[in-house]
BAGUTI-948369 format. One line per 2 residues: their letters; for each residue x, y, z of N, C-alpha, C, O. Coordinates in nm, 3 decimals. Each point is the difference from the previous one (the first is absolute). Layout:
# residues N
a = X,Y,Z,X,Y,Z,X,Y,Z,X,Y,Z  ...
END
This chain:
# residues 201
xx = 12.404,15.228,10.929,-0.043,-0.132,-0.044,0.107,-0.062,-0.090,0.049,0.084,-0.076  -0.008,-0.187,0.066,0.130,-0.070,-0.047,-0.115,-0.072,-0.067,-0.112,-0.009,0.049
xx = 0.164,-0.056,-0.201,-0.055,-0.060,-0.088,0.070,-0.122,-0.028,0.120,-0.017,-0.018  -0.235,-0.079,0.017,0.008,-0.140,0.008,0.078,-0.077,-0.112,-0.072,-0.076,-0.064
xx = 0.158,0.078,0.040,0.068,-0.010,-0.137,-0.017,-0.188,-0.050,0.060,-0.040,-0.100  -0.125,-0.031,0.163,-0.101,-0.104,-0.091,-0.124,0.037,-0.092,-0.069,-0.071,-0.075
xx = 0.063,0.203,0.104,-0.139,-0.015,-0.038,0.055,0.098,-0.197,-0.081,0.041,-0.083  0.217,-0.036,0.075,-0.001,0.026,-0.100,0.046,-0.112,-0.122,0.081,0.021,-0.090
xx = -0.150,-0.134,0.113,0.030,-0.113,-0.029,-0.116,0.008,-0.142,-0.116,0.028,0.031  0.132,-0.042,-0.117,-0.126,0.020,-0.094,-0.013,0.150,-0.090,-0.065,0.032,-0.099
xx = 0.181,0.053,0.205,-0.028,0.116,-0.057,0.150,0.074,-0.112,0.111,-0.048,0.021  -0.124,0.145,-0.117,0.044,0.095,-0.087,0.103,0.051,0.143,-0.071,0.029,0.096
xx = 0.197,-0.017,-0.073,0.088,0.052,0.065,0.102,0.152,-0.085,0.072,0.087,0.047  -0.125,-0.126,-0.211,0.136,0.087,-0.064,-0.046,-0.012,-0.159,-0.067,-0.097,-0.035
xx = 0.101,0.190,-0.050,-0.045,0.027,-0.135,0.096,0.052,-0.042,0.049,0.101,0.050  0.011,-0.178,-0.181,0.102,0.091,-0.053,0.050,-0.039,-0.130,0.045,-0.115,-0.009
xx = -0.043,0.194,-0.103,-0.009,-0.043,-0.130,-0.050,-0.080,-0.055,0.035,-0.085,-0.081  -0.154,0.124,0.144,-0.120,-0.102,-0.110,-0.026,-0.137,0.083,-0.041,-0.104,-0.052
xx = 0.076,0.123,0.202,0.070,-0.184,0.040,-0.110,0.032,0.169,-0.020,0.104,0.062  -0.020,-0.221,-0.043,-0.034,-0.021,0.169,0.038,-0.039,0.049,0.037,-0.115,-0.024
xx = -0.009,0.191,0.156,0.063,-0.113,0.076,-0.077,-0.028,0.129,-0.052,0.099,0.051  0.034,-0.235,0.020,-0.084,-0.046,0.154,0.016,-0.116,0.002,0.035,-0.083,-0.083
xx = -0.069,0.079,0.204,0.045,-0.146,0.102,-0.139,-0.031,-0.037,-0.103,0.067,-0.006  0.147,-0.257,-0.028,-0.108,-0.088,-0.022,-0.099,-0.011,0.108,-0.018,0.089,0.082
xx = -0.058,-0.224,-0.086,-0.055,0.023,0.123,0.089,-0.123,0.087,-0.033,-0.038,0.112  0.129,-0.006,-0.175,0.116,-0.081,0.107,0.057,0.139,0.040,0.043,-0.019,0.114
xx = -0.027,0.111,-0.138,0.114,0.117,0.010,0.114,-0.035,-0.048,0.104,0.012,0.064  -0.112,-0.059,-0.179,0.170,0.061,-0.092,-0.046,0.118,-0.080,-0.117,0.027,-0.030
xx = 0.219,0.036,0.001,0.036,0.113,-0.069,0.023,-0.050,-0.170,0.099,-0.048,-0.054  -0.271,0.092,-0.019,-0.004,-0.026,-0.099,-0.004,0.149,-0.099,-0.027,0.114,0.038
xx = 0.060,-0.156,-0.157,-0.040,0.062,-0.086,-0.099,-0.035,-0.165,0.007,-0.103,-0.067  -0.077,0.203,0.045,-0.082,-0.024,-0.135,-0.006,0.096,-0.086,-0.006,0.110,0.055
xx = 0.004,-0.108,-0.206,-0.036,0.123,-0.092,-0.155,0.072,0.091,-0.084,-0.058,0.068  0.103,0.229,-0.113,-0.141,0.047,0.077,-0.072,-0.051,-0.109,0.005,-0.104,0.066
xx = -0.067,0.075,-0.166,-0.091,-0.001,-0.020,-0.123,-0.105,-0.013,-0.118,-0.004,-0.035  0.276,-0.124,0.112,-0.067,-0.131,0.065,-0.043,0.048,0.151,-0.093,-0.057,0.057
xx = 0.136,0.121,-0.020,-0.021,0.016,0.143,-0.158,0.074,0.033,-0.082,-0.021,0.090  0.080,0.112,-0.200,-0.134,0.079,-0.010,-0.113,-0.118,-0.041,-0.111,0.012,0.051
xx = 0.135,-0.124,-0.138,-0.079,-0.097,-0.056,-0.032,-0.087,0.210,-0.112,0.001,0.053  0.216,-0.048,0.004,-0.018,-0.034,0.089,-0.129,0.084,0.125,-0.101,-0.042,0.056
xx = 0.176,0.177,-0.058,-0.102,0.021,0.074,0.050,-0.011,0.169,-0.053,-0.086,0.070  0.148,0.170,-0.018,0.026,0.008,0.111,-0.062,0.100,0.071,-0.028,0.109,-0.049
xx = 0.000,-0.149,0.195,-0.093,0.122,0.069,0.051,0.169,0.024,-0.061,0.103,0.029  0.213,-0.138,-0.059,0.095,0.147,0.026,-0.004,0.067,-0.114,0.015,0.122,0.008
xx = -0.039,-0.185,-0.150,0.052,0.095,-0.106,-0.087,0.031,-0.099,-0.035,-0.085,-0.081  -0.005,0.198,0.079,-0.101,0.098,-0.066,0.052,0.053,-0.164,0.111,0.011,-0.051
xx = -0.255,0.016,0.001,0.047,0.115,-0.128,-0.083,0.062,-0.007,-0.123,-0.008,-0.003  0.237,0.115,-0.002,-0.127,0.154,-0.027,-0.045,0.007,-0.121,0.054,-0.075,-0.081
xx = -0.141,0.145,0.044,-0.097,0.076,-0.084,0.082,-0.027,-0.147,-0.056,-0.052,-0.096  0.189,0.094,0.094,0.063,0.049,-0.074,0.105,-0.149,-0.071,0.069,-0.014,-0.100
xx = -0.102,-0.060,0.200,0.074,-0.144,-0.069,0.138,-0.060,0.097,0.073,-0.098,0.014  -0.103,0.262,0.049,0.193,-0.032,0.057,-0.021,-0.114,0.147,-0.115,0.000,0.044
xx = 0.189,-0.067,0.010,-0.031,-0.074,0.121,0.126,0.025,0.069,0.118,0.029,-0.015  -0.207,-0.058,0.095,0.115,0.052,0.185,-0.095,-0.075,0.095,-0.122,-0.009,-0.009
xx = 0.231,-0.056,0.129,-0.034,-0.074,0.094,0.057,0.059,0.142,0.107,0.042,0.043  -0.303,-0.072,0.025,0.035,0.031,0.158,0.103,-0.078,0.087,-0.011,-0.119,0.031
xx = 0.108,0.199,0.002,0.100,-0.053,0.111,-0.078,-0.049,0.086,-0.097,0.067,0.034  0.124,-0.229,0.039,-0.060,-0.031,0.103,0.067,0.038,0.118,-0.068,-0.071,0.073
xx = 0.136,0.119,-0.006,0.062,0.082,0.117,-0.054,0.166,-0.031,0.013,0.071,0.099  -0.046,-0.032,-0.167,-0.054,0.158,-0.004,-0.149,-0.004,0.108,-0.112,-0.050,-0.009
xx = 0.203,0.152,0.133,-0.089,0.022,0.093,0.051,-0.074,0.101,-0.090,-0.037,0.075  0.187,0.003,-0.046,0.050,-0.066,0.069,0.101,0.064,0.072,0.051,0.089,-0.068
xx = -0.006,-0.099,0.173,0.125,0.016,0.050,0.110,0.012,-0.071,0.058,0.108,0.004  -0.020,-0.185,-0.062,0.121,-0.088,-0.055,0.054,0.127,-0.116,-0.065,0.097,-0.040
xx = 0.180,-0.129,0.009,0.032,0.127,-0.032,0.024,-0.077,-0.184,0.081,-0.079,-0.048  -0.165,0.134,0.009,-0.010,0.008,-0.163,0.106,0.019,-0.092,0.000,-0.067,-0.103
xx = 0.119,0.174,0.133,0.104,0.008,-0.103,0.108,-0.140,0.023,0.074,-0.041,-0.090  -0.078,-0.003,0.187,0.101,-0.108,0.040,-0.059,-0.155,-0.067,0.050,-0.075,-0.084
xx = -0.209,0.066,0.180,-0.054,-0.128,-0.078,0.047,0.033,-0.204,0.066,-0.079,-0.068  -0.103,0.164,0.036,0.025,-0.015,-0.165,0.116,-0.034,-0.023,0.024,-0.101,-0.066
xx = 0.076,0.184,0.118,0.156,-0.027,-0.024,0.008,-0.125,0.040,0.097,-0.030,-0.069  -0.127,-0.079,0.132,0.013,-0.110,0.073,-0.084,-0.062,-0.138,0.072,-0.063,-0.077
xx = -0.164,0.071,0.053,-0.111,-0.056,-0.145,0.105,0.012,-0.107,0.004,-0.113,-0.049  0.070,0.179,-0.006,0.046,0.051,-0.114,0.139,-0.102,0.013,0.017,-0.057,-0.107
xx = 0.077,0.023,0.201,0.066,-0.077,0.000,-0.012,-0.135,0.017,0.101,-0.068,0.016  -0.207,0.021,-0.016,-0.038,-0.126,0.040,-0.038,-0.115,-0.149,-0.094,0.029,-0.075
xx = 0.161,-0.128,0.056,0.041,-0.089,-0.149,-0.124,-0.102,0.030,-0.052,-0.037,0.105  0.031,0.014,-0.210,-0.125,-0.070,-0.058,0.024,-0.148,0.077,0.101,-0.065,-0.030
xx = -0.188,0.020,0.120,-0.005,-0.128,0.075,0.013,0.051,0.127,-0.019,-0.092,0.080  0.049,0.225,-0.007,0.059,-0.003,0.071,-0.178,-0.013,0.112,-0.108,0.018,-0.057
xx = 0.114,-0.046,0.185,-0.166,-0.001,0.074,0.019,0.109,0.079,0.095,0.078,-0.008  -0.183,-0.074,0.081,-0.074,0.088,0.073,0.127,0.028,0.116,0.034,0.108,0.050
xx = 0.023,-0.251,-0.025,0.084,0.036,0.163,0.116,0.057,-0.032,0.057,0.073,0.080  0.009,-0.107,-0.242,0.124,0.077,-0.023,-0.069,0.128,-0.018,0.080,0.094,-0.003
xx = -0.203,-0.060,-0.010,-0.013,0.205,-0.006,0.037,0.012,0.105,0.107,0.055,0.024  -0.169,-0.093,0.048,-0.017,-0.003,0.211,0.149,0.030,0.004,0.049,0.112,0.012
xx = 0.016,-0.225,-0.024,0.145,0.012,0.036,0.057,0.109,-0.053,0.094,0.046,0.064  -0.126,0.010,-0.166,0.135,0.105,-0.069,-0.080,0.103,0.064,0.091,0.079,0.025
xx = -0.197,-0.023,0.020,-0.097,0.053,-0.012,0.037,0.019,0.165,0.020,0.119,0.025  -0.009,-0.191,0.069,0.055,0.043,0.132,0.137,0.026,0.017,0.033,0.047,0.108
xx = 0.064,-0.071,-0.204,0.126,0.120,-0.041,0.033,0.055,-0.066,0.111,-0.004,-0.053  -0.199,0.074,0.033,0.033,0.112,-0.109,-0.068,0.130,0.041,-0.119,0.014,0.029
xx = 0.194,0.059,-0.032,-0.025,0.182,0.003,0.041,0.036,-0.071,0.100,-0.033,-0.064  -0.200,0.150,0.051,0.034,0.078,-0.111,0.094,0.126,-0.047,-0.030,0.105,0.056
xx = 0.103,-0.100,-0.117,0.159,0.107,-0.007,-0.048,0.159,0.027,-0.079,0.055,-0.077  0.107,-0.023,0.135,-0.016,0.150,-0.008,0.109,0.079,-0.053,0.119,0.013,0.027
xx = -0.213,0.044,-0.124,0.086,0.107,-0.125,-0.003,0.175,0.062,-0.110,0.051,-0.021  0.200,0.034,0.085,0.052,0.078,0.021,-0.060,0.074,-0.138,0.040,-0.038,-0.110
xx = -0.164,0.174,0.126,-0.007,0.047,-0.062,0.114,0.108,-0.088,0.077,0.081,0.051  -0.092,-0.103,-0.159,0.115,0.154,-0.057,-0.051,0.103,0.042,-0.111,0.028,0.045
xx = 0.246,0.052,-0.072,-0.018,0.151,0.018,0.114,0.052,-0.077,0.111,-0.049,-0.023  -0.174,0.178,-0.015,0.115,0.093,-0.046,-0.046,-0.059,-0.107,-0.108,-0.057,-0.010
xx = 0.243,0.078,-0.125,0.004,-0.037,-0.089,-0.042,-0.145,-0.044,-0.045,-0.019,-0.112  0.058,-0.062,0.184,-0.049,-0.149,-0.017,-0.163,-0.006,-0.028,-0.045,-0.086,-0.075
xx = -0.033,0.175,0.136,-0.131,0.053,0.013,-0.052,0.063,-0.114,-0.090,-0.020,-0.082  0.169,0.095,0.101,-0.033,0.099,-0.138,-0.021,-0.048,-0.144,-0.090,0.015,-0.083
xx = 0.213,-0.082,0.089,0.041,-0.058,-0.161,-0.114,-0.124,0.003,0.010,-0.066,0.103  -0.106,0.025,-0.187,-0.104,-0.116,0.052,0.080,-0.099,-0.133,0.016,-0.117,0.036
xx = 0.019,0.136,-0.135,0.086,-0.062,-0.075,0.022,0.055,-0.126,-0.077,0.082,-0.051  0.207,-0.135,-0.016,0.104,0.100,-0.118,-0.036,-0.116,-0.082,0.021,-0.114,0.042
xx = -0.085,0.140,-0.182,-0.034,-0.095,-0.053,0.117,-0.041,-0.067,0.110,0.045,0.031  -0.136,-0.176,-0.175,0.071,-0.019,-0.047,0.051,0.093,-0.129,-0.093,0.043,-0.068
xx = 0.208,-0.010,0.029,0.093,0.113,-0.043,-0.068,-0.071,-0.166,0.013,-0.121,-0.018  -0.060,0.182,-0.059,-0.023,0.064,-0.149,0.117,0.044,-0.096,0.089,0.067,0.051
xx = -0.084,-0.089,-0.141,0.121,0.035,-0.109,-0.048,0.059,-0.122,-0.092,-0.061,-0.053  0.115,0.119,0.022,-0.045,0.112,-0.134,0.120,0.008,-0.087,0.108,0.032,0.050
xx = -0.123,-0.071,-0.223,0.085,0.050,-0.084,-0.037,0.122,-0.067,-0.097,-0.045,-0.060  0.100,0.146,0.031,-0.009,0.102,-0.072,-0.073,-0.037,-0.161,0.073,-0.099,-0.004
xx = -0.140,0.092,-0.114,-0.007,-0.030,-0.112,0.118,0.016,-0.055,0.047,-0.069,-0.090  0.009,0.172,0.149,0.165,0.064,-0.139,0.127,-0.109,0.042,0.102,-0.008,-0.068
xx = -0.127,-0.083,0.203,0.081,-0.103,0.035,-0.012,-0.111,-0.061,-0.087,-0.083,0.027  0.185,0.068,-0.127,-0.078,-0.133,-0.093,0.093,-0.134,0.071,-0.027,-0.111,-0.046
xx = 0.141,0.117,0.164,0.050,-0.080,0.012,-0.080,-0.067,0.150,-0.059,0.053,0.094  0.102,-0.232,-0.138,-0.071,-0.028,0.108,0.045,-0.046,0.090,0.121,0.024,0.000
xx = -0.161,-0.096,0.108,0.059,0.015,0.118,0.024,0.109,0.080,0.064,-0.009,0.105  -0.109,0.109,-0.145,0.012,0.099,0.066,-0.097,0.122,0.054,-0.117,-0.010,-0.036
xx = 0.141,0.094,0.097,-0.141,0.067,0.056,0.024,0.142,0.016,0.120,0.024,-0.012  -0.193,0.082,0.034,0.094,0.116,-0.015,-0.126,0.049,0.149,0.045,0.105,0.048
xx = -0.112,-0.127,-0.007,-0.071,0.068,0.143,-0.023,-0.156,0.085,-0.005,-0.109,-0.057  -0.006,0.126,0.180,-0.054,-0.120,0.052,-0.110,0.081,0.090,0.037,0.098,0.064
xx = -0.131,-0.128,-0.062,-0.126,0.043,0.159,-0.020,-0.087,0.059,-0.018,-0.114,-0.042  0.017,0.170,0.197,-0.038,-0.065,0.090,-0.094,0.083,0.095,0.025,0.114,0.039
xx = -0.200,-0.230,0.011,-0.092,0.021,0.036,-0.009,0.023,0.184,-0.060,-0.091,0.056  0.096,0.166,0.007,0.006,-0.053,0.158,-0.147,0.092,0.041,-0.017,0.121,-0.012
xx = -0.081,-0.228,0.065,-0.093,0.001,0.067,0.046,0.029,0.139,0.094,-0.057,0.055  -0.179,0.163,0.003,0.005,0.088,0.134,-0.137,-0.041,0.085,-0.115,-0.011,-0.043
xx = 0.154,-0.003,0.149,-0.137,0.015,0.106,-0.093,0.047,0.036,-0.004,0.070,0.101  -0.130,-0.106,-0.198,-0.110,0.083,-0.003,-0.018,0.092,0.156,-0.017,0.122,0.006
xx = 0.027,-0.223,0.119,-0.015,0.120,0.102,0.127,0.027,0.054,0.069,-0.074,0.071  -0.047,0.174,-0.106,0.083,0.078,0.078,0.010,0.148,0.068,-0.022,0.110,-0.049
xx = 0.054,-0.141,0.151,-0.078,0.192,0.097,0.090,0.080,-0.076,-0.049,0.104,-0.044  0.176,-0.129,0.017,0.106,0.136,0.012,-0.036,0.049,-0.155,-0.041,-0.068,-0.094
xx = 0.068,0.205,0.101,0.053,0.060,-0.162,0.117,-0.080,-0.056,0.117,-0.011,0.037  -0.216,-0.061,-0.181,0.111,-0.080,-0.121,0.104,0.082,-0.022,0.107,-0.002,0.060
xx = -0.137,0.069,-0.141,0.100,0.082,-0.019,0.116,0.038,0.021,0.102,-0.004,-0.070  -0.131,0.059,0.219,0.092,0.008,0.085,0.107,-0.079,0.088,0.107,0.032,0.052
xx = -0.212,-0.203,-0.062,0.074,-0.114,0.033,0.097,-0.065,-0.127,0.105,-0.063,0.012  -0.176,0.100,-0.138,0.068,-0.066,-0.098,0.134,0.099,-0.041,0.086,-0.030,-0.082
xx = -0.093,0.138,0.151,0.127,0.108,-0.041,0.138,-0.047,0.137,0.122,-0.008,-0.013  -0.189,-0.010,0.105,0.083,-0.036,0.084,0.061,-0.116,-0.022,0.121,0.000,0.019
xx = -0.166,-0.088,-0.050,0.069,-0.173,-0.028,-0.010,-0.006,-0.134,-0.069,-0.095,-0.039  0.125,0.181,-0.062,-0.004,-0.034,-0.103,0.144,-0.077,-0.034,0.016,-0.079,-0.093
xx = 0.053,0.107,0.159,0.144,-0.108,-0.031,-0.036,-0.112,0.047,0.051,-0.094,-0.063  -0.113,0.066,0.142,-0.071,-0.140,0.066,-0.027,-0.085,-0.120,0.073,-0.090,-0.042
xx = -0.200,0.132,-0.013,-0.073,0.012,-0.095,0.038,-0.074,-0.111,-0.038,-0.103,-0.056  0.156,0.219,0.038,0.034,-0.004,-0.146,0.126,-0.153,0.019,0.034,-0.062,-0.101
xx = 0.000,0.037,0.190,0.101,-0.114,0.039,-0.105,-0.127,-0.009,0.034,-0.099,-0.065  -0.137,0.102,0.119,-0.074,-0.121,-0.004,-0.046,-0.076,-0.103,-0.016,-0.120,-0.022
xx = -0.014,0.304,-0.078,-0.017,-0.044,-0.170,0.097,-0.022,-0.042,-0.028,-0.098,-0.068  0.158,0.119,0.051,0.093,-0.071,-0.084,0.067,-0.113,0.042,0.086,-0.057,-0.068
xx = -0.123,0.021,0.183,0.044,-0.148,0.066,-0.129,-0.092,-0.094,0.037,-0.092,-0.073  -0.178,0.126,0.081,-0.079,-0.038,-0.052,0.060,-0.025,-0.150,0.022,-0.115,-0.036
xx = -0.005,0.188,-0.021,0.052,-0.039,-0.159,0.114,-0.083,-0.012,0.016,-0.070,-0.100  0.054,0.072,0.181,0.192,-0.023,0.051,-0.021,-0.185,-0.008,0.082,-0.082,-0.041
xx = -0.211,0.059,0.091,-0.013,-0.124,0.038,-0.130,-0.053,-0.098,-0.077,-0.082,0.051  0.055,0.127,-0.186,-0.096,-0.094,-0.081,0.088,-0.054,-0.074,0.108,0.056,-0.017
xx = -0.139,-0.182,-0.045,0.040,-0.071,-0.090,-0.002,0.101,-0.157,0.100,0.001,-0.072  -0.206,0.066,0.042,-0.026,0.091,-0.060,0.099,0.088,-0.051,0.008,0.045,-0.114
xx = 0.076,-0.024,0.224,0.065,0.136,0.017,0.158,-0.077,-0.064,0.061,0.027,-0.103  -0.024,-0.144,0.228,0.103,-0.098,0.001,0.057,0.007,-0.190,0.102,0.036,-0.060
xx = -0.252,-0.102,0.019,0.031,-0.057,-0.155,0.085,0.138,-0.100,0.054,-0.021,-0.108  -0.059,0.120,0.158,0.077,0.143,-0.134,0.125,-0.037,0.058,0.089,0.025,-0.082
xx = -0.023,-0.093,0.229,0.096,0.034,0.012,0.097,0.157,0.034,0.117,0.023,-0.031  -0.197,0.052,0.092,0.060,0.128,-0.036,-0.002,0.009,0.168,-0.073,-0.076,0.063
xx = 0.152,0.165,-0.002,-0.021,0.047,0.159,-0.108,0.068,0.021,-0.064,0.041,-0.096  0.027,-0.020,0.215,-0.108,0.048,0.025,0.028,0.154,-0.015,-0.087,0.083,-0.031
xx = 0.213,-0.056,0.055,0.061,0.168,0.013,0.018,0.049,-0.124,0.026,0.119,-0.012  -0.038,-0.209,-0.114,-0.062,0.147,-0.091,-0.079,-0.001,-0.045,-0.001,0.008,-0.123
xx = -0.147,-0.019,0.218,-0.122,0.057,0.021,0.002,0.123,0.102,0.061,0.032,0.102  -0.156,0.019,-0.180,-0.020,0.137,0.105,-0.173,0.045,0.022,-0.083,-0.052,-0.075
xx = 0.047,0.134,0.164,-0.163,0.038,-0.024,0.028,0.116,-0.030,0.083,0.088,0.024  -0.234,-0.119,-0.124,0.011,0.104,-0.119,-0.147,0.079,0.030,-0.033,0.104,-0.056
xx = -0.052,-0.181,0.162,-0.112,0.071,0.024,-0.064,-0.086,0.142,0.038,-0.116,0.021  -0.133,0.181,0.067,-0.094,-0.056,0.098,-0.113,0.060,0.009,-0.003,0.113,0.049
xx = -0.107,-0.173,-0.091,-0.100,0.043,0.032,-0.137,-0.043,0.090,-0.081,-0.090,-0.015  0.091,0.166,0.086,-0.115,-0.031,0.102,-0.149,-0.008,-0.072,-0.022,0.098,-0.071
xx = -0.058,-0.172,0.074,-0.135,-0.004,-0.041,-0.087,0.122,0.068,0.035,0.061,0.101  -0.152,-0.037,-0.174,-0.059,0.055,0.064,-0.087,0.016,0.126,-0.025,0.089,0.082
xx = -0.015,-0.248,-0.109,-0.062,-0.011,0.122,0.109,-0.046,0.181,-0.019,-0.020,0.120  0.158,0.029,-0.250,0.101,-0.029,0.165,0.029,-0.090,0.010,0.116,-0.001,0.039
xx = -0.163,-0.107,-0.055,0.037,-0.178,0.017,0.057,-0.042,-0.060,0.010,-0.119,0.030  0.091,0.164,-0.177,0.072,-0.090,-0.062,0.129,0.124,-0.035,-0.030,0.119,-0.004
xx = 0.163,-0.165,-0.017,0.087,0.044,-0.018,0.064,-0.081,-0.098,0.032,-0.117,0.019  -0.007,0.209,-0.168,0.061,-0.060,-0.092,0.107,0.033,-0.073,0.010,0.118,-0.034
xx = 0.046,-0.170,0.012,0.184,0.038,0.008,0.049,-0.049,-0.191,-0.048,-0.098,-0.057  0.122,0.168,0.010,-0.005,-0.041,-0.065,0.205,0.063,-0.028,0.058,0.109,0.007
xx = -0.010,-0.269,-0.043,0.154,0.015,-0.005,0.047,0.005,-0.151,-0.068,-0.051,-0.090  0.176,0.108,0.070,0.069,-0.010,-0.143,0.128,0.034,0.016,0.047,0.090,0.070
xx = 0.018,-0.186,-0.156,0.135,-0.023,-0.051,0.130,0.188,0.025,-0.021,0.109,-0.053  0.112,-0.140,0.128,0.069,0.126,-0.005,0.075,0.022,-0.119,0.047,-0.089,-0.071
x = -0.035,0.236,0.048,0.032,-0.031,-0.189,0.129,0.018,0.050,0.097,-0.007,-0.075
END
């Protein structure tokens, strides 16, 4: 069943920071604060129990393929009607992202790098450990362990490119090469790997 896309003329299309967005009942592409929109009273957009509101997609249940119509909603500028959705909306597909693997997989992200002065370091600008947080892939089949022993030069290259490249790091002025790791520790439950670098004496 393909969905009649006049009939979302009147309706909540998109919600986002506090903001609504739907086609009038001319079909332009309006927007309003939510909590005029809730005062209005549209047939798509509900609140639960709890205060929070969320609105029924009018294409849900439909044919039509849902991740594209939004992406097509989300780019679309205030005035714009119903036939420019149509139009962008009959060229546009959606990108296909090539899942990771390997290490790209693994690593889910290396947070941002931490700086520590010592108390007995009274000078400033300066730092005497840096840590860094890298979150791991809750599912993963293989033994950690054993994956994180094998690619640990991987690893350990990704984290100091990670530091190599903060502003953070930039501001001491110092190379990245006389840092060294001084420790890694795997969490217990496995999912986080935390590294922690210091100055070569």
């Amino acid at each position: 069943m393909r969905y009649n896309y006049d009939d979302m003329k009147g309706q909540v299309v998109r919600i986002k920071k506090q903001q609504v967005y739907y086609f009038d009942k001319d079909g332009i592409y309006q927007c309003m604060p939510l909590e005029e929109a809730k005062k209005i009273g549209f047939p798509n957009l509900y609140t639960r129990f709890d205060g929070s509101v969320y609105f029924f997609k009018p294409w849900h249940g439909t044919d039509d393929n849902g991740n594209l119509i939004k992406m097509v909603i989300c780019k679309l500028e205030i005035g714009d009607n119903i036939k420019t959705f149509l139009d962008n909306l009959s060229h546009s597909k959606l990108e296909k992202h090539d899942k990771p693997e390997g290490i790209e997989r693994f690593i889910a992200r290396i947070e941002e790098p931490t700086f520590y002065r010592v108390p007995e370091n009274l000078k400033e600008n300066t730092f005497d450990y840096i840590y860094v947080d890298i979150n791991l892939l809750t599912n993963w089949n293989q033994d950690r362990k054993k994956y994180i022993k094998e690619n640990i030069d991987e690893i350990n290259q990704r984290v100091i490119e990670k530091i190599k490249n903060q502003r953070s790091f930039i501001k001491y002025g110092i190379s990245i090469n006389f840092l060294k790791i001084s420790r890694i520790t795997l969490s217990e439950r496995q999912n986080l790997l935390q590294y922690v670098f210091e100055l070569k004496k």
